[in-house]
N, C-alpha and C positions, 0 to 999 in steps of 0.2 A: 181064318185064324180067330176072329174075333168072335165068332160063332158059338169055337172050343171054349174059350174065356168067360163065354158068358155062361157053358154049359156046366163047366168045374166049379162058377161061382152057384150057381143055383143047384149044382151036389153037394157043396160046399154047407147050403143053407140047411138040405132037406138032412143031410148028416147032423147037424147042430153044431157046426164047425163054426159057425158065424151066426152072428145074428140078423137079423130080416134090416136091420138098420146100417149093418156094414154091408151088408148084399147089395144096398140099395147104392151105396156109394160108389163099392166095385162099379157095377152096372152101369151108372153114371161117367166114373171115368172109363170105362172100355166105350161107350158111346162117345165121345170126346174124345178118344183117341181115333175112333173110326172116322168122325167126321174131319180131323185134323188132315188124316192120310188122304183123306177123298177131294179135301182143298190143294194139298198137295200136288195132287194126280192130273189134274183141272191147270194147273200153271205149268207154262213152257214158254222156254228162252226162243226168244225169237230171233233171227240171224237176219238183215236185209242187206243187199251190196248191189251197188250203183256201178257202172262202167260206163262213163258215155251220155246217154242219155238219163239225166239224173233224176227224173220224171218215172220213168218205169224203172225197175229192179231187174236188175240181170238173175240174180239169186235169192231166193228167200228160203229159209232152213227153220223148222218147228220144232225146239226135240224137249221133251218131258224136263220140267225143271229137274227131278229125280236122277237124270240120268244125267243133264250138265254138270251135278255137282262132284259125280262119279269121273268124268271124261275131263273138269281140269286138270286130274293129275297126271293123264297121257297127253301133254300139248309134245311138238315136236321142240329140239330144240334150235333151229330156225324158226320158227315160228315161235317161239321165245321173245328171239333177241329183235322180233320186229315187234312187239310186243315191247319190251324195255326202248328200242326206240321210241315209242310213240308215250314214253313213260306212264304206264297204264300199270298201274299196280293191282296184281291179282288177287292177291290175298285181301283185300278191300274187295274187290270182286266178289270173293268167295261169299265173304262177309253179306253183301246186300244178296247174293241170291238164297241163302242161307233163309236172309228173311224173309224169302217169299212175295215179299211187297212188289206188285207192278210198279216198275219205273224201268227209264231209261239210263242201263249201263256203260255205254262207251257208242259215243257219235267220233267217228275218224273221218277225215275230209283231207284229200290231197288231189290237185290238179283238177282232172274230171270223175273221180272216184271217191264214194263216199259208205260207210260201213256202218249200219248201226244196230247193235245190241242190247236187246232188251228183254224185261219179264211182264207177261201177260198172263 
């Protein structure tokens, strides 16, 4: 896609549609956007769950930041309301994965079970 963007801007120029000094700035931000989406693609939410032996992980789940941000709007809803148990507010959620920023989202700890979510 950005390929195409950068091919219209440089017909764009050879037309005289723009000048060599807005071409250059296109080109600039299509690079900037390419390298945006590539930091992007590179982060993913990490899922890790404890049962038992709290040392090793029973489960651990990798999945594209891109595509967590797409999948909270299908949570079940059971899987909801243990969610509002543990008063874990989503849309704050939403929020830090939004910014892409690695940190840890949601550490849950009960009896010998421990859950932790996070962005790498």
């Amino acid at each position: 896609m950005a390929k195409d963007e950068r091919m219209k801007i440089l017909n764009m120029l050879a037309e005289g549609k723009i000048s060599a000094e807005e071409a250059a700035r296109l080109l600039d931000a299509v690079g900037e956007t390419d390298q945006a989406a590539a930091a992007d693609k590179s982060r993913r939410l990490r899922i890790t769950v404890y049962e038992g032996d709290m040392e090793k992980p029973k489960t651990k789940l990798s999945i594209p930041l891109s595509v967590a941000r797409w999948a909270t709007k299908f949570i079940p809803k059971n899987a909801q309301a243990k969610i509002d148990e543990h008063e874990i507010d989503l849309e704050e959620i939403e929020e830090l994965i939004e910014t892409g920023e690695p940190q840890e989202l949601i550490h849950v700890e009960e009896e010998n079970k421990r859950v932790i979510i996070k962005i790498e």
